[in-house]
C-alpha positions in Angstrom: 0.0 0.0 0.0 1.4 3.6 -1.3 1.7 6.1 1.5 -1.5 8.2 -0.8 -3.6 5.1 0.1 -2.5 4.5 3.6 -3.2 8.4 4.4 -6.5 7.8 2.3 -7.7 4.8 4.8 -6.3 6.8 7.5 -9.2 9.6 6.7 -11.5 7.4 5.9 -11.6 5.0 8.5 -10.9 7.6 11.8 -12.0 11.1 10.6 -15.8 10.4 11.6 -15.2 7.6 14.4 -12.1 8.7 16.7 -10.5 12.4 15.8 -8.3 12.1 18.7 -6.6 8.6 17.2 -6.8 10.5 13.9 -4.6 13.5 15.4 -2.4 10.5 16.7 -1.8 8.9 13.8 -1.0 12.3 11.8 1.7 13.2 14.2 3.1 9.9 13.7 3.5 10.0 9.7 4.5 14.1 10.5 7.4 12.9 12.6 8.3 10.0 10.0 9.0 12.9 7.4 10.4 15.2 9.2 12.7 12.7 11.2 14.4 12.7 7.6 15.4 16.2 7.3 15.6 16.9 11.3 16.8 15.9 14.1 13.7 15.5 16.5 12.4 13.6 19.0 8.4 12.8 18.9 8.1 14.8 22.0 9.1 17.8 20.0 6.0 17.9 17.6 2.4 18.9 17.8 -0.4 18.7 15.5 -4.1 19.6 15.5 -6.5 19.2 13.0 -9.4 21.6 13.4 -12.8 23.0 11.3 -12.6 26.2 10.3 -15.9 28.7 10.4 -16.1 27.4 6.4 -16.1 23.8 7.2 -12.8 23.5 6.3 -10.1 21.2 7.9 -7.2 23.4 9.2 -4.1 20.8 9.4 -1.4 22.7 12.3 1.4 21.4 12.9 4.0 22.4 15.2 7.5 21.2 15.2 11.0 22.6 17.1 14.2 20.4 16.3 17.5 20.5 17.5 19.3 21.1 14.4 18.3 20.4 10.7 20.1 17.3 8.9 22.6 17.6 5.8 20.6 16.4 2.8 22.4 15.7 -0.9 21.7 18.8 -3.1 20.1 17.7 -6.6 22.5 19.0 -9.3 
C-alpha cells in the first residue's frame, strides 16, 4: 500500500469515528517525514486538526528540532 492510500484509509476509517486517534496517527506520519530532514524527537511535535468557520479542515502542525540534517543537493 502507497503512502496516498494509507493516508487515504487513514481519513476514511478515523476522521468520523475517533478524531483524537486520527490526530495520533497524523503526528506519527508528520514525525516519520520530518525525522528525515531533522533531528527531533516525537516529543518535539504537535499537531491539530481543526474545522474552520467554512467547514474546512485546518491541518497545524508544530515542530522545534534541535538542528536540521545535511541532505544531498540535486544538481
Amino acid at each position: 500500500m502507497n503512502n496516498l492510500n494509507r493516508l487515504n484509509q487513514i481519513l476514511i476509517n478515523d476522521k468520523y469515528f475517533d478524531p483524537t486517534r486520527f490526530n495520533e496517527l497524523l503526528e506519527i506520519e508528520v514525525y516519520k517525514v520530518l525525522s528525515h530532514y531533522m533531528d527531533i524527537t516525537r516529543e518535539q511535535i504537535s499537531t491539530k486538526v481543526e474545522v474552520d468557520v467554512e467547514g474546512n479542515y485546518v491541518f497545524k502542525c508544530k515542530a522545534k528540532c534541535n538542528r536540521l540534517k545535511v541532505v544531498g543537493l540535486l544538481k
